[in-house]
LUMRO-601170 format. One line per field, with one value per residue: residue in three letters; x, y, z of N, C-alpha, C in turn. Coordinates in Angstrom, 1 decimal. Layout:
<recs>
residuo: (ALA	...)
npx: (X	...)
npy: (Y	...)
npz: (Z	...)
capx: (X	...)
capy: (Y	...)
capz: (Z	...)
cpx: (X	...)
cpy: (Y	...)
cpz: (Z	...)
</recs>
This chain:
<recs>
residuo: (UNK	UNK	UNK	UNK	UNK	UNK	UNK	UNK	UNK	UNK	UNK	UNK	UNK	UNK	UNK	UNK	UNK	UNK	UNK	UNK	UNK	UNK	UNK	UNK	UNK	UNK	UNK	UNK	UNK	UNK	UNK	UNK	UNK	UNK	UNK	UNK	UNK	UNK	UNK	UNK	UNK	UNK	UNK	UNK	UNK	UNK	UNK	UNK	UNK	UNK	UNK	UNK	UNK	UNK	UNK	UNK	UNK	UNK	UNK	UNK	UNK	UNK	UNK	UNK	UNK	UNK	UNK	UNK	UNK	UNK	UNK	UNK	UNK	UNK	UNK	UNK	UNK	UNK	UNK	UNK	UNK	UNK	UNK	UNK	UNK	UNK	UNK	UNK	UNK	UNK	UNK	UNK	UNK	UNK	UNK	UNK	UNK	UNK	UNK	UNK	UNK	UNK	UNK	UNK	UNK	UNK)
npx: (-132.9	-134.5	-135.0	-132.4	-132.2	-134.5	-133.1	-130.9	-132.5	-133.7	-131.4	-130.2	-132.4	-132.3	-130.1	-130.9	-132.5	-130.8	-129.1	-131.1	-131.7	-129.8	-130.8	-131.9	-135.2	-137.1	-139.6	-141.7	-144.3	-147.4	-146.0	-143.8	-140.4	-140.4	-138.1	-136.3	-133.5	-130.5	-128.6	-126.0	-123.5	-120.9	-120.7	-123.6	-126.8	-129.7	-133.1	-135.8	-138.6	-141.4	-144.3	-146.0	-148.8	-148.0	-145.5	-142.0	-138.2	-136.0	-132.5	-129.2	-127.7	-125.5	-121.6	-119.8	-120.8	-123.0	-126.0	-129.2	-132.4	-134.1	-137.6	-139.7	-142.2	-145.2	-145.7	-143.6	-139.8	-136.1	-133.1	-130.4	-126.9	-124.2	-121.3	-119.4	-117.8	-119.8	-121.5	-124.5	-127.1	-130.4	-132.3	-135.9	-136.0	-138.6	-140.1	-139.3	-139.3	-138.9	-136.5	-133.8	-131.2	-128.6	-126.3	-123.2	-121.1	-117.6)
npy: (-74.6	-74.3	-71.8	-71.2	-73.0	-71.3	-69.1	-69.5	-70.4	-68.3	-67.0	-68.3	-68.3	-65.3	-65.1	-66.4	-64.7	-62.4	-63.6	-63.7	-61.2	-59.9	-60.3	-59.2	-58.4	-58.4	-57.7	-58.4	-57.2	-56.1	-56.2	-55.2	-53.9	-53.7	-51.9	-49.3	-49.2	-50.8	-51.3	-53.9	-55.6	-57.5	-61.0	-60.9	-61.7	-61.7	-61.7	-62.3	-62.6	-63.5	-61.9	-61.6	-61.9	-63.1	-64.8	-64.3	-63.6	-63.6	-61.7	-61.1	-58.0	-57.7	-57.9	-59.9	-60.2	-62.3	-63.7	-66.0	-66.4	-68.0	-69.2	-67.9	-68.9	-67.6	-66.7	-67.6	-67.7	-66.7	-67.1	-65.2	-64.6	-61.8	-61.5	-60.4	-57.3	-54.1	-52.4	-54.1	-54.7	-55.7	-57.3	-58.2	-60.3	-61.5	-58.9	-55.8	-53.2	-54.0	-53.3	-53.1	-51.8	-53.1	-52.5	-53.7	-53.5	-53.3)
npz: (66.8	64.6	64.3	63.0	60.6	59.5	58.5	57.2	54.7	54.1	53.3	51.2	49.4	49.0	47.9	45.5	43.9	43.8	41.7	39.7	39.3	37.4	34.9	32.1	30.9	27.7	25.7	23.7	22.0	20.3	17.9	18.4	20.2	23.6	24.2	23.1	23.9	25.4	28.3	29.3	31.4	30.1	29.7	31.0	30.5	29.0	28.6	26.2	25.7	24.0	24.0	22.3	20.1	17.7	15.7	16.4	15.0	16.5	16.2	16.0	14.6	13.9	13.8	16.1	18.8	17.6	17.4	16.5	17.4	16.1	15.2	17.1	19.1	20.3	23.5	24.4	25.7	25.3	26.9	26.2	26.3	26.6	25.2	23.9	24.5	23.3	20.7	20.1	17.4	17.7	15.9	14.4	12.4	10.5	11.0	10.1	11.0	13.7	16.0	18.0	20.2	21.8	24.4	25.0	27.9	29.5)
capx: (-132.5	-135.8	-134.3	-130.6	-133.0	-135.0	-132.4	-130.6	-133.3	-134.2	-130.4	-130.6	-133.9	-131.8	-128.7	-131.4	-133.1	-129.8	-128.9	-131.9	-131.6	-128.9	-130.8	-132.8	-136.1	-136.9	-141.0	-141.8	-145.9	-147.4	-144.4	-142.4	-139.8	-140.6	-137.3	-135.4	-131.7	-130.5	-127.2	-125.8	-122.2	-120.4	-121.6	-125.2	-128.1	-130.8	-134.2	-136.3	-139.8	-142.5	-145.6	-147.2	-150.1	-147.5	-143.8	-140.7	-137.4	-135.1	-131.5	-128.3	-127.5	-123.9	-120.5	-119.1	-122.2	-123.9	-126.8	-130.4	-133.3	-134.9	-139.2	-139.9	-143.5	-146.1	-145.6	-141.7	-138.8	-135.6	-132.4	-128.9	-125.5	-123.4	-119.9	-118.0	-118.3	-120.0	-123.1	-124.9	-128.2	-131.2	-134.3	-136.9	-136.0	-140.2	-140.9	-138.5	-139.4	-138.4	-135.1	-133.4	-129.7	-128.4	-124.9	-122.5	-119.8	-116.7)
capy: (-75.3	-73.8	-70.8	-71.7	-73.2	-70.5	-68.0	-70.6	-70.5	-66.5	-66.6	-68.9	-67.2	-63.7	-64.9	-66.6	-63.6	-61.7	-64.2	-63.2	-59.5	-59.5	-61.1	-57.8	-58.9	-57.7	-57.8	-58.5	-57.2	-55.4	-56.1	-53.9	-54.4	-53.2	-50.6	-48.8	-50.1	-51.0	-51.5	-55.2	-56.0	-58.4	-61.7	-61.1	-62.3	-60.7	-63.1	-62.1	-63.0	-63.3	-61.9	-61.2	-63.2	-63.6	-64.9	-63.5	-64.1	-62.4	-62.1	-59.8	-57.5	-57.1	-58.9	-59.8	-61.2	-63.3	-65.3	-66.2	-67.6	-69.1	-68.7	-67.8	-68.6	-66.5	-67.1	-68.3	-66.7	-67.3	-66.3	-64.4	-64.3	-61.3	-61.9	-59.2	-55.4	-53.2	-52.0	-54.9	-54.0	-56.5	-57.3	-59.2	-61.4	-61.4	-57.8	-55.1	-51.9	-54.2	-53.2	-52.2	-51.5	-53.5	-51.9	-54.3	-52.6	-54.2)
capz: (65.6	63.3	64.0	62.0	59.6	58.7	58.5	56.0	53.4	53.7	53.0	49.9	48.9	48.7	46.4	44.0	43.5	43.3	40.4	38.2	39.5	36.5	33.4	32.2	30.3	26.7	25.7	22.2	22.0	18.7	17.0	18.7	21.3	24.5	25.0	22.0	24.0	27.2	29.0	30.1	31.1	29.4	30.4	31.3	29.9	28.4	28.2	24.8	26.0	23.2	24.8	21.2	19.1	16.2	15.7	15.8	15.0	17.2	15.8	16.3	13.0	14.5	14.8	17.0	19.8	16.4	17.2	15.8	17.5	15.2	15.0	18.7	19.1	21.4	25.4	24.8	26.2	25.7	27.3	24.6	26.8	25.6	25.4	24.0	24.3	22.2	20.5	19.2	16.6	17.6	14.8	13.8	11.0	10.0	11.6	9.9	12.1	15.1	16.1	19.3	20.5	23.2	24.6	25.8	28.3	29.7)
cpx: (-133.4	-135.3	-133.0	-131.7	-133.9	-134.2	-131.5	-131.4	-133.7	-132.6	-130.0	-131.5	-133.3	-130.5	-129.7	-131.8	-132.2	-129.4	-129.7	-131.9	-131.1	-129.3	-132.1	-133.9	-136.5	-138.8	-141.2	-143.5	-145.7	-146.5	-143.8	-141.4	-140.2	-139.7	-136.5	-134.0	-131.6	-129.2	-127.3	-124.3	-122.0	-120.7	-123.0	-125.9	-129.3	-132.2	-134.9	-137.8	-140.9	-143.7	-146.4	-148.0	-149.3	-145.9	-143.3	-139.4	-136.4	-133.9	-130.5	-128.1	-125.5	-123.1	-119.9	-120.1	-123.7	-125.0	-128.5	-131.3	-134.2	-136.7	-139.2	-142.1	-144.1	-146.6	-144.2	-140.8	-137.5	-134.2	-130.7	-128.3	-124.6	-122.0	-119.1	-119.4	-118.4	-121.4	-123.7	-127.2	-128.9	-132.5	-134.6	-136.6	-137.5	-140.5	-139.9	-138.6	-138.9	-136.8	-135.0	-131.8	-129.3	-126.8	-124.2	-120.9	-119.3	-117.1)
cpy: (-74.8	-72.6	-70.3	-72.2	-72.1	-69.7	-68.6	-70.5	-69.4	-66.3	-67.0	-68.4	-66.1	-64.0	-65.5	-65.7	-62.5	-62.1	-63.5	-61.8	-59.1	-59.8	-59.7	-59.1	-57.8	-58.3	-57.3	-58.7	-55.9	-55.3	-55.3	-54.6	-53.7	-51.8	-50.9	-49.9	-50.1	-51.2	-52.6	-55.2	-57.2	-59.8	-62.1	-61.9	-61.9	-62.1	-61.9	-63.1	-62.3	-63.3	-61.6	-62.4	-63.3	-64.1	-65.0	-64.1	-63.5	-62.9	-60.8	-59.6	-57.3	-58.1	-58.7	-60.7	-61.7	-63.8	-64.8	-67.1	-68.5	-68.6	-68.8	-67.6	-68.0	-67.4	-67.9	-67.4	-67.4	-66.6	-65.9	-63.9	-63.4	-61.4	-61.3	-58.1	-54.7	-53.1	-53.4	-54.4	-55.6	-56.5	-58.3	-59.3	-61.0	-59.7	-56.8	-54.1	-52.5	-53.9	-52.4	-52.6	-52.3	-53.4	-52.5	-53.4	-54.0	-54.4)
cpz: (64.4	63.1	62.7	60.5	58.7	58.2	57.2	54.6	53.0	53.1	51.6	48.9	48.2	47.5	45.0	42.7	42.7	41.8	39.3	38.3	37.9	34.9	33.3	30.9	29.2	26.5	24.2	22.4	20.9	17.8	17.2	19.6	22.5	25.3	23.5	22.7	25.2	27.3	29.5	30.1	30.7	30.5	30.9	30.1	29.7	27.9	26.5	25.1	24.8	23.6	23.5	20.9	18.0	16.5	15.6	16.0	14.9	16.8	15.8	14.8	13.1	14.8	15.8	19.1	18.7	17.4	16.4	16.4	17.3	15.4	16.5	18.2	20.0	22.4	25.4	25.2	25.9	25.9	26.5	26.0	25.8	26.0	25.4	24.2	23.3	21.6	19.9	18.9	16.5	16.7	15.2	12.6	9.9	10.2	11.2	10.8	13.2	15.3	17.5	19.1	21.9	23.5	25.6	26.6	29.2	31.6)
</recs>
């Protein structure tokens, strides 16, 4: 029976992990972003972790996957669902040089 049990929760354990496998993480330090652009399919999730001492206010420049997260203070994260396909152009609101490309495919 410990047996069935364990094997149960290493099994649980493995689709969790699989879940966040899919949410790529973005790193906002020195006012930069952490990667020029990246690839997500439609639906994923992209977190926007503010590891800097200042902050930012991460927002798409592009229609079509709009949003704005408002003043993200330092040690927050928080997670942008892309919906449609296609290039969307990420800044900083406060931090002009910030900008990356994040490339929604179908």
């Amino acid at each position: 029976m410990r047996t069935i049990a364990l094997f149960t929760c290493v099994i649980v354990a493995g689709f969790s992990v699989g879940a966040f496998a899919a949410t790529e993480m973005i790193h906002q330090q020195g006012r930069a972003f952490s990667v020029e652009s990246i690839s997500v399919k439609k639906g994923e999730a992209v977190t926007f972790l503010n590891d800097d001492t200042v902050p930012h206010n991460i927002m798409s420049a592009s229609k079509g996957n709009e949003f704005n997260l408002g003043s993200q203070a330092p040690g927050t994260s928080t997670d942008v669902t892309f919906k449609e396909a296609g290039d969307v152009q990420v800044i900083c609101a406060i931090h002009p040089r910030m900008k990356m490309m994040v490339k929604v495919t179908d």
